[in-house]
N, C-alpha and C positions, 0 to 999 in steps of 0.2 A: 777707228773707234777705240775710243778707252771704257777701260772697266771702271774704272777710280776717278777721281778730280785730286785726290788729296797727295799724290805727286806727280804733275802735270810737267813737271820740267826736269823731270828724272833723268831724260836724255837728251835734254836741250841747252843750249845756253844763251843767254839775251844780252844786249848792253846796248849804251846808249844811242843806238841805229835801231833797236826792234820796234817794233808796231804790233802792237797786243789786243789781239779783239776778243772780247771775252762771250761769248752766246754757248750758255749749256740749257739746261732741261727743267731749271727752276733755283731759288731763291740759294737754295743750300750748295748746289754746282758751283754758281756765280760767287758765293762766299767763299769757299773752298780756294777757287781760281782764284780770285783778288785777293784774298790773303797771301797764297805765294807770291803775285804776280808786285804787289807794293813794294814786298823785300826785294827786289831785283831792276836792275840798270833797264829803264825802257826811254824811247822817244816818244812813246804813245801809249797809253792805255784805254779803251774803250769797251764799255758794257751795255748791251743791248738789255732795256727792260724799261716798265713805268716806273713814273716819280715813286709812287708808293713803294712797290720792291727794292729801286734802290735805297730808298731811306733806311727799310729795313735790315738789309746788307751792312749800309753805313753805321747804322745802330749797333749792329753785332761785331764789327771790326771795333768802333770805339772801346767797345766794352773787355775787345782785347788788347786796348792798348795803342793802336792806331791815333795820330792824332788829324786833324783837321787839314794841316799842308798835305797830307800821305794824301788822304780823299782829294783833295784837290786836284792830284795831275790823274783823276779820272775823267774823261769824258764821259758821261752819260747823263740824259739820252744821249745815246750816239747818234752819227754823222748830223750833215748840214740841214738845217729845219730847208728841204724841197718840194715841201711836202709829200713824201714819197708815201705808196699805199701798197703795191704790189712786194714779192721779195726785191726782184729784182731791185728796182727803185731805192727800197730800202740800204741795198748791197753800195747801189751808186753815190750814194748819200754819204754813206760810211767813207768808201774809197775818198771821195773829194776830202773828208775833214783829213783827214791823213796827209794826204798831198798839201793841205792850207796848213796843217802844221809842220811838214816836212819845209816846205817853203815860208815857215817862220812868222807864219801869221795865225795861228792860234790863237785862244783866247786867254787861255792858259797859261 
């Protein structure tokens, strides 16, 4: 567990191999994260939340400067529409779209 969002990869490093799943605790977590996570080399970025939230996100990142390609290589919603309901479900859902972009078929 982290105290902060606002340096998430203080001791991490990422490039073009990471797989970035973004799920915090609400709208401002998720901003926080995605803001660092854009500036940095990923194979994946994916943020759990509804349309409405994200747009909000996306709202706030433009306004810092973000443009429209950056949002782009976000997935969300995340994973494959399988209709998942439970977490679990959910988690499998996710896993697969990562695998279908690892294996190059993205939509993205």
């Amino acid at each position: 567990m982290i105290d902060s969002f606002l340096d998430v990869y203080q001791d991490m490093e990422t490039d073009e191999n990471s797989y970035i799943v973004i799920v915090t605790r609400g709208h401002s977590g998720d901003y926080d994260v995605l803001k660092q996570t854009l500036k940095r080399a990923t194979a994946y970025i994916g943020m759990i939340g509804s349309r409405n939230k994200v747009a909000e996100v996306y709202r706030m990142l433009r306004e810092d400067g973000f443009k429209q390609e950056d949002l782009d290589r976000v997935y969300s919603p995340i994973g494959l529409n399988i209709f998942a309901e439970t977490p679990e479900e959910i988690a499998v859902s996710i896993a697969g779209e990562m695998i279908k972009v690892r294996a190059g078929h993205g939509e993205k």
